[in-house]
C-alpha positions, -999 to +999 in steps of 0.1 A: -157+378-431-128+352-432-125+325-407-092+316-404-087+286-369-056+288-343-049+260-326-044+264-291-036+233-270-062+207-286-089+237-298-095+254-325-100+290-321-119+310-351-099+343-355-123+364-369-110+390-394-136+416-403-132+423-447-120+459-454-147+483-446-153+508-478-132+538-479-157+565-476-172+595-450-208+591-439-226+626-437-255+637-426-280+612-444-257+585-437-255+590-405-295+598-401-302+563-414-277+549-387-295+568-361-330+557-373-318+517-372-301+521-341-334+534-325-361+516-345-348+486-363-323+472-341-329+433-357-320+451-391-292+473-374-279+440-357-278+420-387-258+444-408-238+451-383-227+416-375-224+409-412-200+436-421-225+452-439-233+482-422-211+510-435-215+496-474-252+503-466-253+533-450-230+547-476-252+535-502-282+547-486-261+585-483-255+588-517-293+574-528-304+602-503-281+629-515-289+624-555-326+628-548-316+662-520-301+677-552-327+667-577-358+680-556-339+713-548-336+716-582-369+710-593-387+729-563-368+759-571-378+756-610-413+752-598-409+781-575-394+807-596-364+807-574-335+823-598-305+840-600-327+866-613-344+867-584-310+865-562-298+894-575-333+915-573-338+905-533-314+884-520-330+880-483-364+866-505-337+843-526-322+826-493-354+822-471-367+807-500-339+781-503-339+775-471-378+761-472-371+748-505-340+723-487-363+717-459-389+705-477-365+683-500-353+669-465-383+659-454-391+641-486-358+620-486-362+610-454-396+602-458-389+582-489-355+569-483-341+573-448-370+560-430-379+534-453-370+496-451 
Protein backbone atom coordinates (compact mmCIF):
# COMPACT_ATOMS: atom_id res chain seq x y z
CA UNK A 1 0.00 0.00 0.00
CA UNK A 2 1.36 3.55 -1.09
CA UNK A 3 0.99 6.49 1.02
CA UNK A 4 0.86 9.31 -0.92
CA UNK A 5 -0.16 13.01 1.68
CA UNK A 6 -2.65 15.89 0.36
CA UNK A 7 -2.42 18.96 1.93
CA UNK A 8 -5.42 20.34 2.97
CA UNK A 9 -5.34 23.77 4.78
CA UNK A 10 -2.28 23.14 7.17
CA UNK A 11 -2.80 19.02 7.35
CA UNK A 12 -1.61 16.39 5.72
CA UNK A 13 -4.05 13.85 4.68
CA UNK A 14 -2.65 10.15 3.80
CA UNK A 15 -4.54 9.11 0.63
CA UNK A 16 -4.41 5.58 0.83
CA UNK A 17 -4.18 3.76 -2.50
CA UNK A 18 -4.66 -0.04 -2.10
CA UNK A 19 -1.66 -1.98 -4.70
CA UNK A 20 -3.44 -3.89 -7.63
CA UNK A 21 -5.19 -6.89 -6.28
CA UNK A 22 -4.12 -10.14 -8.44
CA UNK A 23 -6.01 -10.83 -11.40
CA UNK A 24 -7.62 -14.05 -10.66
CA UNK A 25 -11.31 -15.95 -9.68
CA UNK A 26 -11.56 -17.54 -6.29
CA UNK A 27 -13.59 -20.87 -6.37
CA UNK A 28 -14.80 -23.05 -4.17
CA UNK A 29 -11.60 -23.68 -2.01
CA UNK A 30 -10.73 -20.12 -2.18
CA UNK A 31 -13.64 -19.02 -1.07
CA UNK A 32 -13.93 -21.97 1.76
CA UNK A 33 -10.73 -20.62 3.33
CA UNK A 34 -12.31 -17.00 3.28
CA UNK A 35 -15.32 -18.41 4.94
CA UNK A 36 -13.31 -20.37 7.62
CA UNK A 37 -11.14 -16.99 8.55
CA UNK A 38 -14.01 -14.86 8.52
CA UNK A 39 -15.70 -17.20 11.09
CA UNK A 40 -12.71 -18.57 13.12
CA UNK A 41 -9.64 -16.41 12.69
CA UNK A 42 -10.85 -13.05 12.37
CA UNK A 43 -7.19 -11.51 13.97
CA UNK A 44 -5.70 -13.51 10.83
CA UNK A 45 -8.59 -12.46 8.50
CA UNK A 46 -8.15 -8.82 9.74
CA UNK A 47 -4.62 -8.65 9.32
CA UNK A 48 -4.54 -9.80 5.67
CA UNK A 49 -7.20 -7.97 4.97
CA UNK A 50 -5.85 -4.70 6.11
CA UNK A 51 -2.57 -5.49 4.54
CA UNK A 52 -3.70 -6.12 1.07
CA UNK A 53 -3.02 -9.48 1.37
CA UNK A 54 -6.07 -11.27 1.39
CA UNK A 55 -6.95 -12.24 -2.12
CA UNK A 56 -2.92 -13.17 -2.96
CA UNK A 57 -3.55 -15.64 -0.07
CA UNK A 58 -6.70 -17.02 -0.73
CA UNK A 59 -5.69 -17.51 -4.29
CA UNK A 60 -2.66 -19.21 -3.20
CA UNK A 61 -4.35 -21.25 -0.72
CA UNK A 62 -7.05 -22.30 -3.93
CA UNK A 63 -4.62 -23.46 -6.05
CA UNK A 64 -2.47 -25.41 -3.09
CA UNK A 65 -6.02 -26.93 -2.33
CA UNK A 66 -6.92 -27.70 -5.92
CA UNK A 67 -3.42 -29.53 -6.90
CA UNK A 68 -3.82 -31.87 -3.95
CA UNK A 69 -8.08 -32.35 -4.94
CA UNK A 70 -6.66 -33.66 -8.31
CA UNK A 71 -3.76 -35.66 -6.95
CA UNK A 72 -5.95 -37.63 -4.27
CA UNK A 73 -8.73 -38.26 -6.78
CA UNK A 74 -6.25 -39.67 -8.78
CA UNK A 75 -4.62 -41.85 -6.45
CA UNK A 76 -7.97 -42.96 -4.54
CA UNK A 77 -9.31 -44.05 -7.74
CA UNK A 78 -5.93 -46.15 -8.66
CA UNK A 79 -6.25 -47.53 -5.27
CA UNK A 80 -9.92 -48.31 -5.81
CA UNK A 81 -9.91 -49.87 -9.15
CA UNK A 82 -12.00 -47.10 -10.39
CA UNK A 83 -11.40 -47.24 -14.43
CA UNK A 84 -12.56 -46.53 -17.64
CA UNK A 85 -12.91 -50.21 -17.69
CA UNK A 86 -15.06 -50.20 -15.18
CA UNK A 87 -17.03 -47.01 -16.63
CA UNK A 88 -17.89 -48.57 -19.49
CA UNK A 89 -18.89 -52.16 -17.65
CA UNK A 90 -21.43 -50.20 -15.01
CA UNK A 91 -21.48 -46.79 -15.26
CA UNK A 92 -23.98 -46.06 -12.23
CA UNK A 93 -20.98 -48.16 -9.97
CA UNK A 94 -18.31 -45.74 -11.92
CA UNK A 95 -20.07 -42.35 -10.75
CA UNK A 96 -21.17 -43.34 -7.17
CA UNK A 97 -17.91 -44.31 -6.78
CA UNK A 98 -16.37 -40.96 -7.91
CA UNK A 99 -18.49 -39.21 -6.18
CA UNK A 100 -17.17 -40.82 -2.63
CA UNK A 101 -13.87 -40.86 -4.05
CA UNK A 102 -14.13 -36.51 -4.42
CA UNK A 103 -15.76 -36.46 -1.06
CA UNK A 104 -13.27 -38.05 0.63
CA UNK A 105 -10.44 -35.99 -1.23
CA UNK A 106 -12.46 -32.89 0.02
CA UNK A 107 -12.46 -33.72 3.25
CA UNK A 108 -8.73 -34.38 3.21
CA UNK A 109 -7.83 -30.82 1.69
CA UNK A 110 -9.70 -29.19 3.95
CA UNK A 111 -8.56 -30.94 6.76
CA UNK A 112 -4.92 -30.44 5.66
CA UNK A 113 -5.06 -27.18 3.97
CA UNK A 114 -8.21 -25.16 4.35
CA UNK A 115 -8.56 -25.47 7.93
CA UNK A 116 -5.03 -25.23 8.77
CA UNK A 117 -3.00 -22.10 9.89
Amino acid sequence: MKLIYEKCGDYLIPNLIPDPEPEGELRKFGLMRKSYLENHRRGIYSGLLLSGELKRHLLMIQEQAETRFDLLVEQIAERGGVTEKLKAQDQMLWVSSMENIRARAEEIVREEIIFCL
